[in-house]
C-alpha positions in Angstrom: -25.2 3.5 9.9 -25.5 7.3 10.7 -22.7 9.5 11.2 -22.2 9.6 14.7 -21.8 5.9 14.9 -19.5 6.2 12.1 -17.7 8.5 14.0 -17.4 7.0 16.9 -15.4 3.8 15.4 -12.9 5.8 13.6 -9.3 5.5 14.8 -9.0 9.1 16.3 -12.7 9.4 17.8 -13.8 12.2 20.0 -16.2 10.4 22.2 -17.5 13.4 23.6 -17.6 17.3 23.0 -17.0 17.7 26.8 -13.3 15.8 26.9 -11.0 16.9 28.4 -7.9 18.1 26.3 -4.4 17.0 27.6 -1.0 18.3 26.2 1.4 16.4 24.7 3.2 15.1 27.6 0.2 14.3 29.5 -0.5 11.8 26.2 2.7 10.6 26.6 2.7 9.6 29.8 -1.0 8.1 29.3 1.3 6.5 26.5 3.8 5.5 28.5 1.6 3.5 31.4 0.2 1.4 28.3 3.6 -0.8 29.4 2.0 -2.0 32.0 -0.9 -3.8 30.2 1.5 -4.4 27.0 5.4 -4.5 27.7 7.7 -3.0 25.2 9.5 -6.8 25.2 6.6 -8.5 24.6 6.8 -7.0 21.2 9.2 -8.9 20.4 9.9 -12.5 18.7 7.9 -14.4 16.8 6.2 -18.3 17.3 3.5 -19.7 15.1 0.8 -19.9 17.7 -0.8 -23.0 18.3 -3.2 -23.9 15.5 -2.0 -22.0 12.6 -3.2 -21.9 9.7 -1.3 -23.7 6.4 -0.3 -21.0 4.6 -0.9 -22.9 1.5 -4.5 -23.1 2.4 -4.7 -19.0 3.0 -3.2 -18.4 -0.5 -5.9 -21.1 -1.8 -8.6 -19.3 -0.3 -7.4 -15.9 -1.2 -8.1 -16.9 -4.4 -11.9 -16.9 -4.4 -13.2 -14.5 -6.8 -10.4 -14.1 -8.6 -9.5 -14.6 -12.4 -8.8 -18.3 -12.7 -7.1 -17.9 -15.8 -4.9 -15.5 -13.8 -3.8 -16.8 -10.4 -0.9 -18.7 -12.0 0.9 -16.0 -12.9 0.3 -13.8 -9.2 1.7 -17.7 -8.2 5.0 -17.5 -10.7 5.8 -13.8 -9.4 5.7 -15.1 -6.1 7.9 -18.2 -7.0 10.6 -15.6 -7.9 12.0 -15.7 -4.5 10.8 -15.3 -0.5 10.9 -11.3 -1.2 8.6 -11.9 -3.7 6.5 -14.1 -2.0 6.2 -12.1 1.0 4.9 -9.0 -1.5 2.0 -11.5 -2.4 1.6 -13.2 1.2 -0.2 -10.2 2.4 -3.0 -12.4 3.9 -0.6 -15.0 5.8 0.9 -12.3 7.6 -2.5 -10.4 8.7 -3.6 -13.5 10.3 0.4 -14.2 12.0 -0.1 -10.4 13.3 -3.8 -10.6 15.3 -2.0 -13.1 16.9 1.0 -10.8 18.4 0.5 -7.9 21.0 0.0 -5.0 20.3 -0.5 -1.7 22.9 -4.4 -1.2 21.8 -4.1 1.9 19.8 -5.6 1.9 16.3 -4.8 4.1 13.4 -5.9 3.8 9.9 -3.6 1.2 8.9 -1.9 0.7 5.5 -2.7 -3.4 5.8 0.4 -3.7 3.4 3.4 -2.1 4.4 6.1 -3.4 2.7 9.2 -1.3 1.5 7.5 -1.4 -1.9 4.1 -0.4 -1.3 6.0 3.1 -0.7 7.9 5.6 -3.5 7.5 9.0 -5.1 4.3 9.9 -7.2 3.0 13.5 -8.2 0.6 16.0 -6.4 -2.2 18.2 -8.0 0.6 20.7 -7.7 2.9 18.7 -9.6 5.1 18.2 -6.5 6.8 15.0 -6.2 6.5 13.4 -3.1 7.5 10.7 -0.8 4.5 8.4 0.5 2.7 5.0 1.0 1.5 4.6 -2.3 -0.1 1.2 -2.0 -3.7 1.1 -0.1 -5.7 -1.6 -1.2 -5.9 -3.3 2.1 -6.0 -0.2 4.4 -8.7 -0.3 7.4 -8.3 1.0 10.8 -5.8 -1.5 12.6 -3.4 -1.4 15.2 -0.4 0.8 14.2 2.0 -1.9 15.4 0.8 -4.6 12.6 2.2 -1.8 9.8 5.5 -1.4 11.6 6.0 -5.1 11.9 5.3 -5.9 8.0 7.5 -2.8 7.3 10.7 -4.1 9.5 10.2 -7.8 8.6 10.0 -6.5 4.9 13.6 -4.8 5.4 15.2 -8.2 6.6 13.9 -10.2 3.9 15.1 -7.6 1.2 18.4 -7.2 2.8 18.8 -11.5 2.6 17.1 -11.2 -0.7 20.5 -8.6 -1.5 22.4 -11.3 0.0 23.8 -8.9 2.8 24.8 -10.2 5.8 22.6 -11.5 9.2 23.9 -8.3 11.0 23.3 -6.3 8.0 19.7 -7.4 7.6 19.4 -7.1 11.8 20.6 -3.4 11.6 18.3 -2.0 8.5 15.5 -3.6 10.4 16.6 -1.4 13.7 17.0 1.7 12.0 13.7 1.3 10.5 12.0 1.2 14.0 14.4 3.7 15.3 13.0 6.6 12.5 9.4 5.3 13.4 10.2 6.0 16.7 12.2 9.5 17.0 9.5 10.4 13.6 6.6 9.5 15.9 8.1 11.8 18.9 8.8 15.0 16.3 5.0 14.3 15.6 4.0 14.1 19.0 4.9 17.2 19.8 4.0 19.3 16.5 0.7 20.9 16.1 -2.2 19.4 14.4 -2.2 21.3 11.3 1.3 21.0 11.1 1.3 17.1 11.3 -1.9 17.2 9.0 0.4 19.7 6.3 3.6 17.8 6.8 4.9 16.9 3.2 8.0 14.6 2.3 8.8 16.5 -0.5 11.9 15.4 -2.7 13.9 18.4 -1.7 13.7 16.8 1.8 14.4 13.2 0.7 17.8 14.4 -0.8 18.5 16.7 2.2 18.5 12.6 3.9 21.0 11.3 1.5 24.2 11.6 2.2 26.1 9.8 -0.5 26.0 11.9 -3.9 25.8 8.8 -6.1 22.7 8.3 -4.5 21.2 11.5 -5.3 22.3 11.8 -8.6 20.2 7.9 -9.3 17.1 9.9 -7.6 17.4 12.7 -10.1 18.1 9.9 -13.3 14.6 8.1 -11.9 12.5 11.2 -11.6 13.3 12.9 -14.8 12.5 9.1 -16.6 9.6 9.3 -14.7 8.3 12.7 -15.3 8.9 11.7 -19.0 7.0 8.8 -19.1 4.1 9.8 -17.5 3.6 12.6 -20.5 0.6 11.9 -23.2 3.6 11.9 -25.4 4.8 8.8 -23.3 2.7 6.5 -22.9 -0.6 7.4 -25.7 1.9 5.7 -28.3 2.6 3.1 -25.7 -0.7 2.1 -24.7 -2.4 2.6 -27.9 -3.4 2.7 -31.6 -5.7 4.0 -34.1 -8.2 1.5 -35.3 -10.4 3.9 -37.7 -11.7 6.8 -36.1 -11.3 5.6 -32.4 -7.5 4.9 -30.9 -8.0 1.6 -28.8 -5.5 -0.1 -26.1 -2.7 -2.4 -27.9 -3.5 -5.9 -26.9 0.2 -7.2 -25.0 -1.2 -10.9 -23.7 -1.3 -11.9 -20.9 -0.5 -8.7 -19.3 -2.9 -6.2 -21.4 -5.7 -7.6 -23.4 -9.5 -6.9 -23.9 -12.1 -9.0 -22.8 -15.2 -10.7 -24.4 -18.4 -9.2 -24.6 -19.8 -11.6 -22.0 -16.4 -10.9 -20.0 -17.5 -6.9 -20.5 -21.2 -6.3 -20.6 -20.6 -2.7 -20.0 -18.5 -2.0 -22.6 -22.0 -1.8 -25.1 -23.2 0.8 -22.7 -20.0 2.8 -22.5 -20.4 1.4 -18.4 -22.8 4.6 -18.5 -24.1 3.3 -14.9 -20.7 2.6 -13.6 -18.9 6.1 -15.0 -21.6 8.2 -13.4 -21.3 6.5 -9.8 -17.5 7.1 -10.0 -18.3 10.7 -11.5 -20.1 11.2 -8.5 -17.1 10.2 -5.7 -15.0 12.7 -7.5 -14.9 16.4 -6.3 -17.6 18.4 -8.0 -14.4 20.8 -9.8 -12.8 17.9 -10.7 -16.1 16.8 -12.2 -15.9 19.5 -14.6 -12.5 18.1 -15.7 -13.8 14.8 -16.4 -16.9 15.7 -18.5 -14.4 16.7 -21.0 -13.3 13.3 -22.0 -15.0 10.0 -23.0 -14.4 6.3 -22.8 -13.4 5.0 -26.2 -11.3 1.8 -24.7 -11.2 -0.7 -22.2 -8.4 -3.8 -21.5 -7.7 -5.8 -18.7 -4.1 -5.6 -16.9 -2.1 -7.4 -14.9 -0.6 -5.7 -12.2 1.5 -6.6 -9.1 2.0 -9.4 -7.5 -0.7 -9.7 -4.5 -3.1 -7.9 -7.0 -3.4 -10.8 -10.0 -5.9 -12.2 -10.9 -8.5 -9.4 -9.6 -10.6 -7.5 -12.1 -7.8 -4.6 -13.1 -8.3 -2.3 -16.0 -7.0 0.5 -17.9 -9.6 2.9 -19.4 -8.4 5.2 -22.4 -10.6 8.5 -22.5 -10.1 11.3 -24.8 -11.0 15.0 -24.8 -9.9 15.3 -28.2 -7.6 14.0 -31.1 -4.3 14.7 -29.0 -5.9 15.0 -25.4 -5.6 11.3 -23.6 -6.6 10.5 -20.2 -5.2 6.9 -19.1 -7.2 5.7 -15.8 -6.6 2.5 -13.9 -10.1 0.6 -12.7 -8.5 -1.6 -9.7 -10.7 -3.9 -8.1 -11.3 -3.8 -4.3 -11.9 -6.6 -2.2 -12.1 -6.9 1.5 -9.2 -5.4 3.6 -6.9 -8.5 4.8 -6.9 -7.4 8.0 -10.9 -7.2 7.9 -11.3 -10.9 9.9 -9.1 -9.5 12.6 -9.2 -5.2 12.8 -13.3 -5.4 11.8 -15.4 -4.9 9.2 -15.0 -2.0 7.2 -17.7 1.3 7.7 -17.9 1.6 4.1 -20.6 0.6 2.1 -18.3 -0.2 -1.0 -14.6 -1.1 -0.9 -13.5 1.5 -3.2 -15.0 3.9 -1.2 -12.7 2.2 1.9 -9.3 2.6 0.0 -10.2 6.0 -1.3 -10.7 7.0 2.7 -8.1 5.3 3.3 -5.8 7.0 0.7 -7.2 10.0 1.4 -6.7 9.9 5.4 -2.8 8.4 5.0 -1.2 10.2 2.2 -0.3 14.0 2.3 -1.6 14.6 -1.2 -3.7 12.5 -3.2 -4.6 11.6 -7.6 -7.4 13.9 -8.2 -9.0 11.5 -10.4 -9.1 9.3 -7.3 -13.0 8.0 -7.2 -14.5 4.5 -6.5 -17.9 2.7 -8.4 -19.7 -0.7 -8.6 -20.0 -2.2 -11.2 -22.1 -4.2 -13.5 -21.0 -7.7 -11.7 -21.6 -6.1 -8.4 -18.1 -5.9 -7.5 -16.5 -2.5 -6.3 -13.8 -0.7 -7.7 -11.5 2.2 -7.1 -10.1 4.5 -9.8 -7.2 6.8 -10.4 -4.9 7.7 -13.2 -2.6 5.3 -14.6 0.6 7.1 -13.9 1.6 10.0 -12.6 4.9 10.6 -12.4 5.1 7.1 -10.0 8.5 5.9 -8.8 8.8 2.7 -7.0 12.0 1.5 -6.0 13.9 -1.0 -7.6 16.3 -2.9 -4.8 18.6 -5.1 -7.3 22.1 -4.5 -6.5 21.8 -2.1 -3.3 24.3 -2.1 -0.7 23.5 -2.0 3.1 23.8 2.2 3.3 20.9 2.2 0.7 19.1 -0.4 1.7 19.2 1.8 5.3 18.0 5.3 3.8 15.4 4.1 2.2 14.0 2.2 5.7 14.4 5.4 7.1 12.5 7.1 4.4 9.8 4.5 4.8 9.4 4.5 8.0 9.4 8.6 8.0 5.8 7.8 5.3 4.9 5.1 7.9 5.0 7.5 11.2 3.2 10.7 9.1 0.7 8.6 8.3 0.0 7.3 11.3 0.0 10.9 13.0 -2.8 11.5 10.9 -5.1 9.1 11.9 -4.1 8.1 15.3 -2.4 10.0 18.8 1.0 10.4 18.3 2.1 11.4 21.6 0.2 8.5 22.9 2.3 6.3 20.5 5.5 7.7 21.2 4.6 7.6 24.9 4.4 3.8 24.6 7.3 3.4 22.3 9.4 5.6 24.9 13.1 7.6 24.2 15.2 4.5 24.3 15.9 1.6 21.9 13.8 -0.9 24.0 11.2 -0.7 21.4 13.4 -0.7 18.8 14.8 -3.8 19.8 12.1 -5.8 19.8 10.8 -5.0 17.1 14.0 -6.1 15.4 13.9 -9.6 17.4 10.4 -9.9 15.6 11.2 -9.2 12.2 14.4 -11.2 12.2 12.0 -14.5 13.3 9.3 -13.0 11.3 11.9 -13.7 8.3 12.3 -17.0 9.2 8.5 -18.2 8.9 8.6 -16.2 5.8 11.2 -18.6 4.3 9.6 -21.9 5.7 6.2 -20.5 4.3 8.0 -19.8 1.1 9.6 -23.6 1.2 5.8 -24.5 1.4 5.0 -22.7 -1.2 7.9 -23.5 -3.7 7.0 -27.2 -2.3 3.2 -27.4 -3.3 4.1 -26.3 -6.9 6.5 -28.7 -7.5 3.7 -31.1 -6.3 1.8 -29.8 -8.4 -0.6 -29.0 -6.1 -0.5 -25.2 -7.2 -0.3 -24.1 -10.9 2.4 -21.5 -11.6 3.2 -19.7 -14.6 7.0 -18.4 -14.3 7.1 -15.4 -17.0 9.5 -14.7 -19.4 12.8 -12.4 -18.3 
């Protein structure tokens, strides 16, 4: 497909050099008279439509082409509980949400917007930031689909914290209501300006009002700065085995495969390294010829992620000099039966878009390949000063700062990719929106739990093998 057809299905596409450009509140009001096709109400509530899907059967066939040996343990994370399930439910939900309305505006979606596909990671500047840092499903999607798997996310955490039903009903409202008044700031800020806009952690504290609170950010990103130092994690990860250091084997999580398991490995995946040299920037190319390959292990990672082809690849540039990357496999968006197929000849090359188009900085290691089985895969370093939240034990005022601070990602994001002013046009200045949005993710929670009853009821059947690991 050439360009201009490439083009003209992105989210944001000029369809012509001759349009006619409108200010902000004429996009608003364009916005705004979306209602009429799409009312803000209709948004809300949830009912299985007729026909449905079993959810068991999605999970089952969500399985193809994974690691057999695996797909008990993605099923034992997501026995943990219905938070957990939801994390690895991904595919029930993009199936619920092509069912709901939505106002007919597309962005480049996340695909997987739950409160923890989002935390702190580092820039090239070695900046932390705030940001989506989850994109393995993103494609260009209605922006309403992300907003809904965000909210309904925030009212199975808050039952998962055992808050109350009113609790649960307001951190899904003020979710909304930041996506909202976010959207509006963006609606009216320049292009660049959205384009620049960086959650920085200096801003994120200047959004926390309770002292405790910041002092637990500044305890988590000093432990993370220091573990995502070759100090860190070489000694971690790895060991000298003569000459070479290789990646300690920690089964079933780490381990290396067979040589029919790894063909590539002979090779030094010569074919596959040079396609991936090639995605990367041609400066950052001269970075990477300084190391090389000397190891290769599989790892677990996640919960929606096991049982695909992950890897960790240790390269040096020299005795002391470690590079840890992190092969991911890529498979087709979730939301690719019901947003589209993907423009992207390889799904790497989709999430590394993706990545690229929704977060305000990005890994410069970020680079994609195929490889030797003909599957596609998207690489980027192993850690870099990452900080994902951990939820156990948070009140209701936490549990509400940080779906402000998501939804803050969500909204940037969004203005990216998609028209902001025509978003907050539809969304409007009142809590109308916010409301049903709220009413949706409160029922949302609800088939969550009897899907999770399913779930928990086909393993006990034994029609599902789970592996529940050790604490």
């Amino acid at each position: 497909m050439n360009k201009s057809k490439l083009d003209d299905k992105r989210p944001d596409a000029v369809t012509s050099s001759k349009a006619v450009v409108l200010s902000p509140d004429e996009r608003r009001a364009q916005g705004k008279a979306l209602r009429d096709a799409v009312s803000r109400e209709s948004q809300g509530g949830w009912k299985p439509p007729k026909g449905r899907r079993d959810p068991i059967e999605v999970l089952t066939a969500s399985n193809e082409g994974r690691l057999p040996e695996l797909v008990p343990i993605r099923f034992g994370r997501m026995l943990q509980s219905p938070f957990a399930f939801y994390r690895g439910s991904a595919a029930i939900m993009a199936a619920d949400l092509a069912s709901t309305p939505n106002s007919g505006l597309r962005v480049q979606a996340c695909g997987d917007a739950h409160l923890l596909n989002f935390g702190g990671f580092a820039t090239p500047e070695r900046q932390v930031v705030f940001d989506i840092n989850d994109l393995d499903e993103t494609l260009p999607a209605p922006w309403e689909w992300d907003l809904k798997r965000l909210t309904a996310s925030m009212v199975i955490a808050a039952h998962h914290l055992q808050l109350k039903e009113s609790e649960a009903a307001r951190a899904a409202t003020a979710t909304v209501r930041a996506y909202r008044e976010r959207m509006a700031d963006y609606s009216s800020m320049r292009s660049l300006d959205v384009w620049y806009d960086t959650i920085t952690v200096e801003r994120v504290m200047a959004e926390v009002s309770s002292e405790e609170v910041r002092k637990r950010i500044t305890r988590r990103l000093q432990k993370a700065r220091q573990q995502s130092t070759a100090e860190y994690i070489f000694p971690k990860l790895a060991e000298h085995h003569g000459a070479l250091p290789r990646i300690k084997d920690d089964p079933p999580l780490i381990f290396h495969h067979s040589e029919e398991q790894a063909p590539g490995m002979r090779t030094q995946y010569r074919e596959a390294l040079a396609s991936y040299r090639e995605s990367l920037a041609e400066h950052v190319r001269v970075l990477f010829d300084r190391f090389r390959l000397c190891d290769l292990a599989a790892k677990v990672v996640g919960v929606g992620s096991v049982g695909t082809r992950c890897s960790i690849g240790l390269f040096m540039a020299a005795d002391n000099d470690p590079l840890f990357l992190q092969i991911k496999e890529a498979r087709a968006s979730v939301l690719e039966p019901y947003a589209g197929q993907s423009l992207h000849p390889n799904h790497g090359q989709r999430v590394i878009a993706g990545q690229r188009l929704m977060q305000a900085a990005t890994d410069i290691f970020l680079g994609w390949t195929r490889g030797l089985d003909g599957r596609d895969y998207y690489i980027r370093q192993l850690r870099d000063v990452k900080i994902s939240a951990i939820i156990e034990g948070w009140d209701i005022d936490l549990l509400l700062a940080y779906g402000r601070l998501c939804a803050w990602a969500l909204a940037r994001a969004h203005a990216r990719s998609g028209d902001a002013a025509l978003i907050a046009g539809y969304m409007g200045s009142n809590a109308t929106f916010d409301d049903a949005i709220c009413e949706f993710a409160v029922e949302y929670s609800d088939q969550n739990q009897r899907d999770y009853r399913a779930f928990v009821k086909a393993v006990r059947e034994e029609r599902l093998e789970a592996i529940v690991e050790p604490v």
